[in-house]
N, CA, C and O atoms as CSV, one atom per row, in Angstrom:
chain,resi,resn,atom,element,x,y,z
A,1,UNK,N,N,4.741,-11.446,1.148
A,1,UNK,CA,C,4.190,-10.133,1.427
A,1,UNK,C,C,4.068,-9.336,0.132
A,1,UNK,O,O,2.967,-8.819,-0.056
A,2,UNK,N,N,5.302,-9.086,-1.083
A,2,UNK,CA,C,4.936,-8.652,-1.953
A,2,UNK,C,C,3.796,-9.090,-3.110
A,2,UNK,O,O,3.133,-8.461,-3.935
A,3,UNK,N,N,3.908,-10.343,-2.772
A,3,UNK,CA,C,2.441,-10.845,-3.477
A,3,UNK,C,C,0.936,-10.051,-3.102
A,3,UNK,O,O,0.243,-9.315,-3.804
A,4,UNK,N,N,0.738,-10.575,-1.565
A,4,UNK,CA,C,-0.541,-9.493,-1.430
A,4,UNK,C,C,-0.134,-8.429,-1.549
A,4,UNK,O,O,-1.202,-7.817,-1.566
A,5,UNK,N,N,0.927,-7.389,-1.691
A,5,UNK,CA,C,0.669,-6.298,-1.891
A,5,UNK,C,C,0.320,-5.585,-3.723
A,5,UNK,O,O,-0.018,-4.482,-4.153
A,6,UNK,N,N,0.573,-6.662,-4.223
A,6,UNK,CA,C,0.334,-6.353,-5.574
A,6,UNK,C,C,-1.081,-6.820,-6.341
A,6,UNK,O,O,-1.365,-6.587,-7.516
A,7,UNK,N,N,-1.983,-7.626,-5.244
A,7,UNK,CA,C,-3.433,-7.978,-5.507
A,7,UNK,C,C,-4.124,-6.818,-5.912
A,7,UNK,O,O,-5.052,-7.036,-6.690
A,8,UNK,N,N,-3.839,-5.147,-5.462
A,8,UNK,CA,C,-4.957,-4.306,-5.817
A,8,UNK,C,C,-4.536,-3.525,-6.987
A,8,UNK,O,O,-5.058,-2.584,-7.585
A,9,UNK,N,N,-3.128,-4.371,-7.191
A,9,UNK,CA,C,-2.098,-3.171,-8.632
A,9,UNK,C,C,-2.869,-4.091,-10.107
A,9,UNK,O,O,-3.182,-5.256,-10.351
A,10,UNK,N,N,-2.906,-3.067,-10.657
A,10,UNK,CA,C,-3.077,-3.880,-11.983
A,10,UNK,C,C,-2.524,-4.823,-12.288
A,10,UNK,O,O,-1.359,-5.141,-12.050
A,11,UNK,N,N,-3.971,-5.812,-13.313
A,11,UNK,CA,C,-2.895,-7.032,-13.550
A,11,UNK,C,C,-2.229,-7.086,-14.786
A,11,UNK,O,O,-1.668,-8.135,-15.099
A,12,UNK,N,N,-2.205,-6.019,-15.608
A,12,UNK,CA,C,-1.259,-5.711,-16.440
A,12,UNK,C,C,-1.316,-7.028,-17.652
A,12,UNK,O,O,-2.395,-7.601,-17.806
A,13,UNK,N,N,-0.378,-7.360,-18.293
A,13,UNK,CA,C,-0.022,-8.625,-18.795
A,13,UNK,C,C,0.100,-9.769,-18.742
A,13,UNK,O,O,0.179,-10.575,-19.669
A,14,UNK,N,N,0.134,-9.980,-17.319
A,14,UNK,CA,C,0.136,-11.471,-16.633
A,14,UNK,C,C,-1.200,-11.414,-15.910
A,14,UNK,O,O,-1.428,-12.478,-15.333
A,15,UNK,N,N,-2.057,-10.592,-15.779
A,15,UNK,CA,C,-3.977,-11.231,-15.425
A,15,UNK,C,C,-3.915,-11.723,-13.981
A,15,UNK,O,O,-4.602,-12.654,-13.560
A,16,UNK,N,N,-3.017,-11.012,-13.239
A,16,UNK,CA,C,-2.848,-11.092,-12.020
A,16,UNK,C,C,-1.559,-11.584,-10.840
A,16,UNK,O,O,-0.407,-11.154,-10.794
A,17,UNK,N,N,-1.947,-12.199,-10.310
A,17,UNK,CA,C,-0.930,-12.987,-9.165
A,17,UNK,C,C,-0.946,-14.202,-9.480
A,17,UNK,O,O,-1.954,-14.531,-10.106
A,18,UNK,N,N,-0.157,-15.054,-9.268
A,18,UNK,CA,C,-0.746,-16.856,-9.253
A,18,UNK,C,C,0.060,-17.056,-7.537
A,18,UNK,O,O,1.201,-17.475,-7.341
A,19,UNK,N,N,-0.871,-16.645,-6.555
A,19,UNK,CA,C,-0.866,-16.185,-5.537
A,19,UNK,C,C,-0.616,-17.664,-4.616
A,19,UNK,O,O,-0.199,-17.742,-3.461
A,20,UNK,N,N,-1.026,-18.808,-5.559
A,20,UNK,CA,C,-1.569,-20.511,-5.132
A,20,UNK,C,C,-1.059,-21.507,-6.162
A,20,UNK,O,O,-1.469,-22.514,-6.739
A,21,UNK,N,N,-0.237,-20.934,-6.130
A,21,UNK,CA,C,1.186,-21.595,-6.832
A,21,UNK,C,C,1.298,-23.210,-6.469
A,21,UNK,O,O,1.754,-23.291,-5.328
A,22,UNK,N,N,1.061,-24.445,-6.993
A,22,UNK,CA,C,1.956,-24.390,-8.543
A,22,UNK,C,C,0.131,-24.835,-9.192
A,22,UNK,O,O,-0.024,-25.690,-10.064
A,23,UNK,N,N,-1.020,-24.091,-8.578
A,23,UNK,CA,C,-2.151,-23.635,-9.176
A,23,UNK,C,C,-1.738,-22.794,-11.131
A,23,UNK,O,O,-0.842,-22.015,-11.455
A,24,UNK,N,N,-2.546,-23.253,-11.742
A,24,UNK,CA,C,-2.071,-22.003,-12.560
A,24,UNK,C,C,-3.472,-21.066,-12.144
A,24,UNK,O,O,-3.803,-20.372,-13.104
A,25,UNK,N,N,-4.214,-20.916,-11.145
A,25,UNK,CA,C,-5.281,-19.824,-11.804
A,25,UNK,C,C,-4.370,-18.210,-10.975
A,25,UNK,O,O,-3.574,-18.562,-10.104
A,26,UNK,N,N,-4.417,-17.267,-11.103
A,26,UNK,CA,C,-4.195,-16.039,-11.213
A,26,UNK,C,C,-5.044,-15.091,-10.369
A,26,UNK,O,O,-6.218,-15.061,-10.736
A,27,UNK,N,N,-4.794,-14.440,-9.503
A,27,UNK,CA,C,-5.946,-13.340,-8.722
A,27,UNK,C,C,-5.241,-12.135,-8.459
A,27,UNK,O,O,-4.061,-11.983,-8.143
A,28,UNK,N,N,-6.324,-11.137,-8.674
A,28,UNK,CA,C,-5.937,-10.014,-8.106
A,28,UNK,C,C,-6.104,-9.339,-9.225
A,28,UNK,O,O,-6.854,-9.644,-10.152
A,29,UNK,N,N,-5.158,-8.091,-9.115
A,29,UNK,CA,C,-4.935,-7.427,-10.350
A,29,UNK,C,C,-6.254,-6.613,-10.513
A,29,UNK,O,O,-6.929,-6.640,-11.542
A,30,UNK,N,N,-6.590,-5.806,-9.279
A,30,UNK,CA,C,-7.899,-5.119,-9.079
A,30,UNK,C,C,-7.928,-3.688,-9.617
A,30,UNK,O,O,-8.959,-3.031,-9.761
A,31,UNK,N,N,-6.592,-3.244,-9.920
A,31,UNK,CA,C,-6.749,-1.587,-10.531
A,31,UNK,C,C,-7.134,-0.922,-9.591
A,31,UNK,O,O,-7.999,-0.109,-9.917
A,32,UNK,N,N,-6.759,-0.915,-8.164
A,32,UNK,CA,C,-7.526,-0.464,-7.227
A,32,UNK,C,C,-6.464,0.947,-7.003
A,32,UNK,O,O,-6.990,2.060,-6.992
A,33,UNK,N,N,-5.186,0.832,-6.856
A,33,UNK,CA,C,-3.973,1.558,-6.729
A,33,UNK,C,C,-3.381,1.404,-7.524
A,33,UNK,O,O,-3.429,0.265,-7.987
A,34,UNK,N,N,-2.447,2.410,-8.208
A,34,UNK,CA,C,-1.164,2.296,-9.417
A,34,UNK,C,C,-0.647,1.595,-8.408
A,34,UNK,O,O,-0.984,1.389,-7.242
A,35,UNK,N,N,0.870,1.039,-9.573
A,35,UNK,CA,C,2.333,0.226,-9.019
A,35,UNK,C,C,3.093,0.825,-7.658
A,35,UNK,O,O,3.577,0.120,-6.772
A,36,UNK,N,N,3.092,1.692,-7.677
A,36,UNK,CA,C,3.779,3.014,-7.019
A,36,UNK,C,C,3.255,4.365,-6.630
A,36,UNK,O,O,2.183,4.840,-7.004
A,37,UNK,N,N,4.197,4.969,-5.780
A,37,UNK,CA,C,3.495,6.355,-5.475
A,37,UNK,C,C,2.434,6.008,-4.415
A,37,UNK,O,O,1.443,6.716,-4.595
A,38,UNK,N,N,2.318,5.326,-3.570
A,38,UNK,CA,C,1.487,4.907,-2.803
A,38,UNK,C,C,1.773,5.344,-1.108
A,38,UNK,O,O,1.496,4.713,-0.088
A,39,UNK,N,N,2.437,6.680,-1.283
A,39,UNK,CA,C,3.237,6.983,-0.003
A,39,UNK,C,C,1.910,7.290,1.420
A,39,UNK,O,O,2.026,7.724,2.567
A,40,UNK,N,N,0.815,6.845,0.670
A,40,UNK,CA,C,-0.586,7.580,1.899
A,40,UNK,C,C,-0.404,5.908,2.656
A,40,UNK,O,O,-0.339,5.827,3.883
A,41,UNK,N,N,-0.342,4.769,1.862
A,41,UNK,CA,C,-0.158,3.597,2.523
A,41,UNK,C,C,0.966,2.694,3.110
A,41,UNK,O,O,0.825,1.862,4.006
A,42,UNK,N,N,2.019,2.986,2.492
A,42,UNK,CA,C,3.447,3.588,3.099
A,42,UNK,C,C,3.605,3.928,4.848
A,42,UNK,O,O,4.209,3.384,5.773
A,43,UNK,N,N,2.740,5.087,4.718
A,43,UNK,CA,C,2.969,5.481,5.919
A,43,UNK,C,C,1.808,5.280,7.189
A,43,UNK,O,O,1.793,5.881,8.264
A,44,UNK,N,N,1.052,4.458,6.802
A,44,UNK,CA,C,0.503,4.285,7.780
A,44,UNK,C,C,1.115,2.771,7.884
A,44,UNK,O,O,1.152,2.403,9.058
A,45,UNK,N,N,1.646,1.720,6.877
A,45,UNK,CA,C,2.609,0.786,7.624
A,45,UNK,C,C,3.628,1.107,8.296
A,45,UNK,O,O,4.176,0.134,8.814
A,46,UNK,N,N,4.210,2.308,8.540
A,46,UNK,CA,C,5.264,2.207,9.105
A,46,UNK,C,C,4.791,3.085,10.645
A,46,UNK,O,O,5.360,3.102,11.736
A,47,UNK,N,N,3.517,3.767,10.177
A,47,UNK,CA,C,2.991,4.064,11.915
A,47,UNK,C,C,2.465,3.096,12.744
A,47,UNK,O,O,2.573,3.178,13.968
A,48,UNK,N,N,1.851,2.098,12.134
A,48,UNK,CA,C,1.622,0.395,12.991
A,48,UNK,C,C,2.669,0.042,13.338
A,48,UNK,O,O,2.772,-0.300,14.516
A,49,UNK,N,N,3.959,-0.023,12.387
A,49,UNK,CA,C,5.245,-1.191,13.053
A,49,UNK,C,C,5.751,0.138,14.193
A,49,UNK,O,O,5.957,-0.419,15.271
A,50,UNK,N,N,5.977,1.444,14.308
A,50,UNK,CA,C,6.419,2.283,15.025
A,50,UNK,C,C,5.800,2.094,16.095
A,50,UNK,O,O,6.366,1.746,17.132
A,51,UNK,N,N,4.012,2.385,15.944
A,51,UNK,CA,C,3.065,2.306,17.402
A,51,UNK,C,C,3.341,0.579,18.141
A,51,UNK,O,O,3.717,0.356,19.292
A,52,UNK,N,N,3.129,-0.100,17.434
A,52,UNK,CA,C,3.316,-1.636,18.228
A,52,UNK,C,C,4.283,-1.271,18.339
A,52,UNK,O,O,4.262,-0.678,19.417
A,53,UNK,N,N,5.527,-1.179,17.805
A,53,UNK,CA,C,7.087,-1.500,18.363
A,53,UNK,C,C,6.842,-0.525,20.095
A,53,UNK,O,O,7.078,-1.044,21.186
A,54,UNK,N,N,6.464,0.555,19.949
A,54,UNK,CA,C,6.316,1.332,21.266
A,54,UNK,C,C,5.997,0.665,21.867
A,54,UNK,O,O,6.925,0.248,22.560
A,55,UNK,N,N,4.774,0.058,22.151
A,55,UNK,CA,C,3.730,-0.744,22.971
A,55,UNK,C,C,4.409,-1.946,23.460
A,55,UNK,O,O,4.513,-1.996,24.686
A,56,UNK,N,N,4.838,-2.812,22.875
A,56,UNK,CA,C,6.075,-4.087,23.187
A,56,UNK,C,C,7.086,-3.390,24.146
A,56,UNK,O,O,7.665,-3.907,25.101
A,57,UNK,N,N,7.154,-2.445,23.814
A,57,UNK,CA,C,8.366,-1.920,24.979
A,57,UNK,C,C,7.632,-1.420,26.501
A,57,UNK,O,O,7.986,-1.738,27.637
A,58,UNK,N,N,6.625,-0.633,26.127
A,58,UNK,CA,C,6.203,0.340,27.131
A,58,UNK,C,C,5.254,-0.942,27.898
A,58,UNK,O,O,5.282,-0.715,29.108
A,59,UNK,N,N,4.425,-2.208,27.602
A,59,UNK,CA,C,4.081,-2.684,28.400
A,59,UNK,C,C,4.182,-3.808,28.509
A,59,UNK,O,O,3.269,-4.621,28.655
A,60,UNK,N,N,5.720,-4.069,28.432
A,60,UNK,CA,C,6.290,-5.456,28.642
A,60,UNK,C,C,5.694,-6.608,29.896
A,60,UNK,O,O,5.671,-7.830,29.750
A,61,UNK,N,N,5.323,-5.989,30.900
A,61,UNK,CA,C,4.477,-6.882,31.688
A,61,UNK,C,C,3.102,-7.425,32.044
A,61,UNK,O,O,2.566,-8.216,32.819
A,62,UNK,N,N,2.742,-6.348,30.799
A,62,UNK,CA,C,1.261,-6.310,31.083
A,62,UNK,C,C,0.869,-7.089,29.819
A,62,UNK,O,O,0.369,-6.385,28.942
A,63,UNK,N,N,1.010,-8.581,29.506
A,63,UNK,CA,C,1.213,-9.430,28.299
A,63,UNK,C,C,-0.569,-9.172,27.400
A,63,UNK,O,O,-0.860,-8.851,26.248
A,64,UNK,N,N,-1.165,-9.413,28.271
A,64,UNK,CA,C,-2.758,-9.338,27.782
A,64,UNK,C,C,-3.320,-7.894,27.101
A,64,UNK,O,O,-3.895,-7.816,26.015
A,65,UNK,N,N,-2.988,-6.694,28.072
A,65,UNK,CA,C,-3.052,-5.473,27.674
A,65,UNK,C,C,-2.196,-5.002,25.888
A,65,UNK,O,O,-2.645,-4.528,24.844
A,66,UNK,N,N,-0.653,-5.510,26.396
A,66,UNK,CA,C,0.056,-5.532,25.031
A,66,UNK,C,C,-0.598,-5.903,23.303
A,66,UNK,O,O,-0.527,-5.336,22.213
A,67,UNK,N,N,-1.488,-7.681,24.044
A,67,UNK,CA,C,-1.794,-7.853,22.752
A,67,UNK,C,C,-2.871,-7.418,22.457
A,67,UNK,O,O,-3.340,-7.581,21.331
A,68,UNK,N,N,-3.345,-6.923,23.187
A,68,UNK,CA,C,-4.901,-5.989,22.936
A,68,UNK,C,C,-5.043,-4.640,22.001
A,68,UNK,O,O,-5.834,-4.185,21.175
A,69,UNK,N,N,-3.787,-4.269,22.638
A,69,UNK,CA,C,-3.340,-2.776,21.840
A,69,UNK,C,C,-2.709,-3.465,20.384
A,69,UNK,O,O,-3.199,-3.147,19.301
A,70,UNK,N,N,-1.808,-4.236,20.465
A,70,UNK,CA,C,-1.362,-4.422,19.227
A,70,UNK,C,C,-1.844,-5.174,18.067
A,70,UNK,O,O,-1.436,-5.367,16.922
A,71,UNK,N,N,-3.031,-5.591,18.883
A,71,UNK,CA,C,-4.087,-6.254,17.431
A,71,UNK,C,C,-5.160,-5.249,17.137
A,71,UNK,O,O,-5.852,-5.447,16.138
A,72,UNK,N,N,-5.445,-3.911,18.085
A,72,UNK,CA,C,-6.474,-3.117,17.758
A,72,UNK,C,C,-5.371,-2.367,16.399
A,72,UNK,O,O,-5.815,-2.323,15.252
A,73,UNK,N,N,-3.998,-1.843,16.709
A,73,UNK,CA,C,-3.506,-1.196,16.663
A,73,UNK,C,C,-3.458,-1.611,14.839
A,73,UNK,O,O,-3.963,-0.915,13.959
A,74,UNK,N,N,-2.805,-2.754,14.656
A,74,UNK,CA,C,-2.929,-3.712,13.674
A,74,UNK,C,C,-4.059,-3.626,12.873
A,74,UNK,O,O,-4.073,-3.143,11.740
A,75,UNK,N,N,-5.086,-4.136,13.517
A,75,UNK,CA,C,-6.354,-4.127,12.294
A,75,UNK,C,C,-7.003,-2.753,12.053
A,75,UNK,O,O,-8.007,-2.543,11.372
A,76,UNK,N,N,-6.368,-1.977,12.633
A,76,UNK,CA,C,-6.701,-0.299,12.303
A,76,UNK,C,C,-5.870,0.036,11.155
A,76,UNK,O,O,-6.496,0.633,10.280
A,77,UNK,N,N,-4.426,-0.214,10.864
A,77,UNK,CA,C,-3.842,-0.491,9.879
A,77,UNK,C,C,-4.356,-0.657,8.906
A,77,UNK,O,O,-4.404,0.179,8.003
A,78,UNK,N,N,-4.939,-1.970,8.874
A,78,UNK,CA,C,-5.232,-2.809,7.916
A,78,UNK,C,C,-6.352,-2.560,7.293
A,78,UNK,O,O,-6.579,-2.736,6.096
A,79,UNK,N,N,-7.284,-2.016,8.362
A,79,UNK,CA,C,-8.681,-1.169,7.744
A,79,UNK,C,C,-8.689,0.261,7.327
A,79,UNK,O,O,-9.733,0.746,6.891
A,80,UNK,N,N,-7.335,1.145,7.452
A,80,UNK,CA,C,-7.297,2.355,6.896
A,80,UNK,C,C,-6.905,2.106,5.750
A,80,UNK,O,O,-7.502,2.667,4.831
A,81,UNK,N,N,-5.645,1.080,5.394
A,81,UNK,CA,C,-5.105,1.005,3.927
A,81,UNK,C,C,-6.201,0.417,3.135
A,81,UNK,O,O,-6.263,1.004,2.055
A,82,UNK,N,N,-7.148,-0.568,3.250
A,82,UNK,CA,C,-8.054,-1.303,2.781
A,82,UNK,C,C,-8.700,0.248,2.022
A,82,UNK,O,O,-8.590,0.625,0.856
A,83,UNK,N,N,-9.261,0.793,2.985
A,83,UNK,CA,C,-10.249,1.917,2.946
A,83,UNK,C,C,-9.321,2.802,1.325
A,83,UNK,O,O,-9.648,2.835,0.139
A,84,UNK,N,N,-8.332,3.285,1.944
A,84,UNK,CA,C,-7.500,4.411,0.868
A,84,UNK,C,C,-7.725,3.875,-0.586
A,84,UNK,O,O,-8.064,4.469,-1.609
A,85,UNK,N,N,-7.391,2.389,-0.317
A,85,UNK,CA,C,-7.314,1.505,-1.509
A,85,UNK,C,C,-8.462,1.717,-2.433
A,85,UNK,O,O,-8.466,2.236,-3.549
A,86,UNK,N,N,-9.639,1.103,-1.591
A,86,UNK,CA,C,-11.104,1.910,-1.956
A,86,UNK,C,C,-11.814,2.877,-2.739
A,86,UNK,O,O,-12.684,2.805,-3.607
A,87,UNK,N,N,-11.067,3.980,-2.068
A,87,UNK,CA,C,-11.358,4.737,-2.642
A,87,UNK,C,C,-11.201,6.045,-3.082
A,87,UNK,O,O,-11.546,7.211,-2.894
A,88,UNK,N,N,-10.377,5.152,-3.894
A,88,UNK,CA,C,-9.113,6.214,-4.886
A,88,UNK,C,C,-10.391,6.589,-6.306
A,88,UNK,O,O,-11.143,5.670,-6.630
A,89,UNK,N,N,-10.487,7.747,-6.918
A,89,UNK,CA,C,-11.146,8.414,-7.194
A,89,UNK,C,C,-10.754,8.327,-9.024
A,89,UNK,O,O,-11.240,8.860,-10.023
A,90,UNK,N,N,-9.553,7.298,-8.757
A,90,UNK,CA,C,-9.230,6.604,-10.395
A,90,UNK,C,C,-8.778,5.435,-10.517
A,90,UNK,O,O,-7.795,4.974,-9.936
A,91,UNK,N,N,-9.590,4.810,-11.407
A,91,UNK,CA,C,-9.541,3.484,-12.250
A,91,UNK,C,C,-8.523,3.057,-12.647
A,91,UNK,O,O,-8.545,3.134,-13.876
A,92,UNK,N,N,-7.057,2.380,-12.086
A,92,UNK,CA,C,-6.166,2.513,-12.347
A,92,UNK,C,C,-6.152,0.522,-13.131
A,92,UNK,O,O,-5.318,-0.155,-13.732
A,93,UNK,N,N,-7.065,0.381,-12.816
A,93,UNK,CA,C,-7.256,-1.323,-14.131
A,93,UNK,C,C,-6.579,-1.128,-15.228
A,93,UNK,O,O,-6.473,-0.037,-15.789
A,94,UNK,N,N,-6.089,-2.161,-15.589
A,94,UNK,CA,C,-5.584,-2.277,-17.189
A,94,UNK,C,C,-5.035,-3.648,-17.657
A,94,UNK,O,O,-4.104,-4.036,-16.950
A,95,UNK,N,N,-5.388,-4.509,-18.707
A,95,UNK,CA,C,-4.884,-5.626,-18.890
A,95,UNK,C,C,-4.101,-5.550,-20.333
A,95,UNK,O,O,-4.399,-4.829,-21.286
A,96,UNK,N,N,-2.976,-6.527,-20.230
A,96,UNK,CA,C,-2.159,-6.533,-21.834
A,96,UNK,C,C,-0.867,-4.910,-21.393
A,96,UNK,O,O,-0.248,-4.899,-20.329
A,97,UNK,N,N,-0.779,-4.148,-22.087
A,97,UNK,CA,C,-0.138,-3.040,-22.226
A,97,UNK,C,C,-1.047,-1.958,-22.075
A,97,UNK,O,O,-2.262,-2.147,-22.026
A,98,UNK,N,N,-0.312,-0.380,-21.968
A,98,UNK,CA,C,-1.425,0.311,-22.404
A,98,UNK,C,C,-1.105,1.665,-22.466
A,98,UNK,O,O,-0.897,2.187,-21.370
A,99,UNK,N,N,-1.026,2.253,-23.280
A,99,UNK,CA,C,-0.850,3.420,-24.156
A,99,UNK,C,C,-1.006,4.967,-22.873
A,99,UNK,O,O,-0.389,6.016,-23.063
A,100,UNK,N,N,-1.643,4.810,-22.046
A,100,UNK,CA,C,-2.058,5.362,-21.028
A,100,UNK,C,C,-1.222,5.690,-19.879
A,100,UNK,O,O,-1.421,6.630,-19.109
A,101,UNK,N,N,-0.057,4.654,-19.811
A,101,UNK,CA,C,1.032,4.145,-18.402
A,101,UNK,C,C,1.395,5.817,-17.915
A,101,UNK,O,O,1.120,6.240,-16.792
A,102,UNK,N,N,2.081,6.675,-19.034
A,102,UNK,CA,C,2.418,7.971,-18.067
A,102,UNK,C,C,1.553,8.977,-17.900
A,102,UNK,O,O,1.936,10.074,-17.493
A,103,UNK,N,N,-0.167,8.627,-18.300
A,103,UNK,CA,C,-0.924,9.445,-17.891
A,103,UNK,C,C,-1.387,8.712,-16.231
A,103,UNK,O,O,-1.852,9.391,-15.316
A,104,UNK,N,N,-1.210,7.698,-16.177
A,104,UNK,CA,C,-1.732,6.962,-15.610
A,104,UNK,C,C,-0.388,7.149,-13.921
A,104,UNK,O,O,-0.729,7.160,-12.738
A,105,UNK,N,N,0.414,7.214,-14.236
A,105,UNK,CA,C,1.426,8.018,-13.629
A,105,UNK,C,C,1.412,9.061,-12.910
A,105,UNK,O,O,1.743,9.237,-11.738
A,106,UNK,N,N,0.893,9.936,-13.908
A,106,UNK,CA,C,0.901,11.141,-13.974
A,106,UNK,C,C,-0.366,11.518,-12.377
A,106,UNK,O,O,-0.433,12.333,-11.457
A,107,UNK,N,N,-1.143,10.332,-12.885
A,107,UNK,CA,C,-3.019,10.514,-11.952
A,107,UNK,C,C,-2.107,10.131,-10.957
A,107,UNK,O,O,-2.012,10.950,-10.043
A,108,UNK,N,N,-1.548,9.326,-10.883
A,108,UNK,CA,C,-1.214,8.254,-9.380
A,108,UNK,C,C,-0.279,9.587,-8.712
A,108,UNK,O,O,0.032,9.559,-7.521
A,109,UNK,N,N,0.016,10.425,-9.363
A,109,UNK,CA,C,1.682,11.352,-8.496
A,109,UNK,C,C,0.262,11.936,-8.256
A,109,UNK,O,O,-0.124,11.418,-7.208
A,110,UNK,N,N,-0.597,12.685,-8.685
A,110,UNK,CA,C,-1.289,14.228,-8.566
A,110,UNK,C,C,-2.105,13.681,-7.022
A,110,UNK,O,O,-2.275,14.325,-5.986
A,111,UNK,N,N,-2.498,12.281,-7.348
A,111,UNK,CA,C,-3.619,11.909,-6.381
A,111,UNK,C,C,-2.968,11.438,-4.224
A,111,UNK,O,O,-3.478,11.409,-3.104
A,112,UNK,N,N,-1.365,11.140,-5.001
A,112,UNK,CA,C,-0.592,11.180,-3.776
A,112,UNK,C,C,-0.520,12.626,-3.259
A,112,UNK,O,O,-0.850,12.783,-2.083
A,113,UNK,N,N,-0.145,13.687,-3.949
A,113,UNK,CA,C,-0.072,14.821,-3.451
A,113,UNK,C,C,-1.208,15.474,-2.669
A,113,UNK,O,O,-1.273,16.053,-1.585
A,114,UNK,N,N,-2.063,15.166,-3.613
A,114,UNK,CA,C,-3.841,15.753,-2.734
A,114,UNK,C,C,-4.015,15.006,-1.982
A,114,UNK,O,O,-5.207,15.051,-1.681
A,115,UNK,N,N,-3.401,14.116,-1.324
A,115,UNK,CA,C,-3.641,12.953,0.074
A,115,UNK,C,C,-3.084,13.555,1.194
A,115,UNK,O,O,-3.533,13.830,2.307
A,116,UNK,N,N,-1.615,13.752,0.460
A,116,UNK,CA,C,-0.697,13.704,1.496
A,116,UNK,C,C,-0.805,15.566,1.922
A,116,UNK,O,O,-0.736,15.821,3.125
A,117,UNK,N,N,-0.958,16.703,0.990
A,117,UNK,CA,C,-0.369,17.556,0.663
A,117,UNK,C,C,1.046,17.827,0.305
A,117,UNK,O,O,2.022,17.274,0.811
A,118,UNK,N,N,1.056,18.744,-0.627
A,118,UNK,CA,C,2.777,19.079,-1.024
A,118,UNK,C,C,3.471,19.282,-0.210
A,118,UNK,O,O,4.564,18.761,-0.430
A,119,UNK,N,N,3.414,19.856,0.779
A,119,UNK,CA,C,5.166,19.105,1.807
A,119,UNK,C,C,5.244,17.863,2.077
A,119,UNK,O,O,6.295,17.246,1.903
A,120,UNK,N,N,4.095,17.271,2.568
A,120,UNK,CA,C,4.262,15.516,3.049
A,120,UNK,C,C,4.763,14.711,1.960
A,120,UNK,O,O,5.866,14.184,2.102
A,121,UNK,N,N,3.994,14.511,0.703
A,121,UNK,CA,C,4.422,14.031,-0.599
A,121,UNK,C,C,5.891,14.528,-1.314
A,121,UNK,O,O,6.514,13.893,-2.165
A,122,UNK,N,N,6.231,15.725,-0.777
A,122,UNK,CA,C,7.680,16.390,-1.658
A,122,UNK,C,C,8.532,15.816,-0.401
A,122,UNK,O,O,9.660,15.466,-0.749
A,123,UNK,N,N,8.335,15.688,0.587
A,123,UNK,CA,C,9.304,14.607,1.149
A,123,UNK,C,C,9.160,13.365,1.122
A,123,UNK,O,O,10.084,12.790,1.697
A,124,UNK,N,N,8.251,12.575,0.619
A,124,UNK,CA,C,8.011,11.384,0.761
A,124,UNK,C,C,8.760,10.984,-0.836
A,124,UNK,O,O,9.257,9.893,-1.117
A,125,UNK,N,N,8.683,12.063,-1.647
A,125,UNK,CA,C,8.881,12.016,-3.188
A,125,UNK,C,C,10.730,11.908,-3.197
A,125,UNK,O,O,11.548,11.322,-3.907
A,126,UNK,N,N,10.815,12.918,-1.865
A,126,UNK,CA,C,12.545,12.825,-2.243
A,126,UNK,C,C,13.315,11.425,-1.533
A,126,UNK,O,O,14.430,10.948,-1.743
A,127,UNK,N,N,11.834,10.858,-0.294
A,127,UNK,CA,C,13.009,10.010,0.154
A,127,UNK,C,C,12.846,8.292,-0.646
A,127,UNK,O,O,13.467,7.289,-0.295
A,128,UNK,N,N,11.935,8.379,-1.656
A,128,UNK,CA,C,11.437,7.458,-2.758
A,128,UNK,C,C,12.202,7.669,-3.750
A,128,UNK,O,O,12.343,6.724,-4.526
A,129,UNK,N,N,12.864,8.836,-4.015
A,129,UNK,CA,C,14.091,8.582,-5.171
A,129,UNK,C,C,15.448,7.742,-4.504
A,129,UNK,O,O,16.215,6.910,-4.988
A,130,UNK,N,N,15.350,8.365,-3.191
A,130,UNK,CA,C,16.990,7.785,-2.228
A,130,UNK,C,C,16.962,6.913,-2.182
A,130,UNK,O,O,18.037,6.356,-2.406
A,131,UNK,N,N,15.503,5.834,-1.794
A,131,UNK,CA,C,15.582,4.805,-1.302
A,131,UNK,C,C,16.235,3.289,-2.439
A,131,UNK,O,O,16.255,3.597,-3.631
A,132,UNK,N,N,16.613,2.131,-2.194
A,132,UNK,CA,C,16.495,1.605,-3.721
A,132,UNK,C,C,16.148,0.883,-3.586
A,132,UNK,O,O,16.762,-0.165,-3.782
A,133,UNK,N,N,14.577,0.937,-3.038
A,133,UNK,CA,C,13.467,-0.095,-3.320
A,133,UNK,C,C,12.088,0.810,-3.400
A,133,UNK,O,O,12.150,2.000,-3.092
A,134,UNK,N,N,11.168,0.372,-3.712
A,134,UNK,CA,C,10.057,0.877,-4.213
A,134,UNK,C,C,9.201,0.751,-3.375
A,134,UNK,O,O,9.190,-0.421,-3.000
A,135,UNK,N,N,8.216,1.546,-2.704
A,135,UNK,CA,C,6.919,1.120,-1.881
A,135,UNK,C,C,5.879,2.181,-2.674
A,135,UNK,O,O,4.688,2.224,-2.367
């Protein structure tokens, strides 16, 4: 899972993923999203696993209905983060190193905030310092 999630992060120094291992070719690394700060996509994974988790419960007998909702529910997911990914309004590409990283930072915090607005992001910001893993 952390592999595809790092296909749209820059490929930095290593020129991507080697996603097709023990392949040596490399993919990804699209500059599509910074490393981090990504709390607009964040949270719509955790409103899919919340909404399905509901749905598994609420229509435990109705098996056909269940998976209906939870694959619409799913590829709605999958087509909003796709979308955000899209079209982020900065070029966050970069190969080798690059002189740029805390401006580049700097774009990725400003551009979470104008997503989310400053209360959503200043809590999403405080519970991303607590946490000790990174999304």
């Amino acid at each position: 899972m952390h592999l595809l999630e790092d296909l749209p992060t820059p490929a930095s120094a290593w020129g991507g993923i080697n996603l097709f291992w023990p392949s040596t070719n490399y993919v990804g690394g699209y500059g599509k999203i910074w490393w981090w700060n990504n709390y607009d996509i964040f949270l719509v994974v955790v409103a899919v696993l919340v909404v399905n988790t509901t749905v598994l419960f609420l229509f435990q007998k109705q098996l056909r209905l269940r998976a209906m909702i939870t694959t619409l529910v799913f590829s709605s997911g999958v087509l909003l983060s796709v979308y955000q990914m899209n079209h982020r309004p900065v070029d966050f590409a970069y190969s080798g190193s690059t002189s740029r990283y805390s401006e580049m930072e700097r774009q990725s915090k400003e551009l979470q905030k104008e997503l989310l607005g400053t209360r959503l992001y200043n809590v999403m910001a405080r519970l991303d310092r607590r946490l000790p893993f990174y999304f």
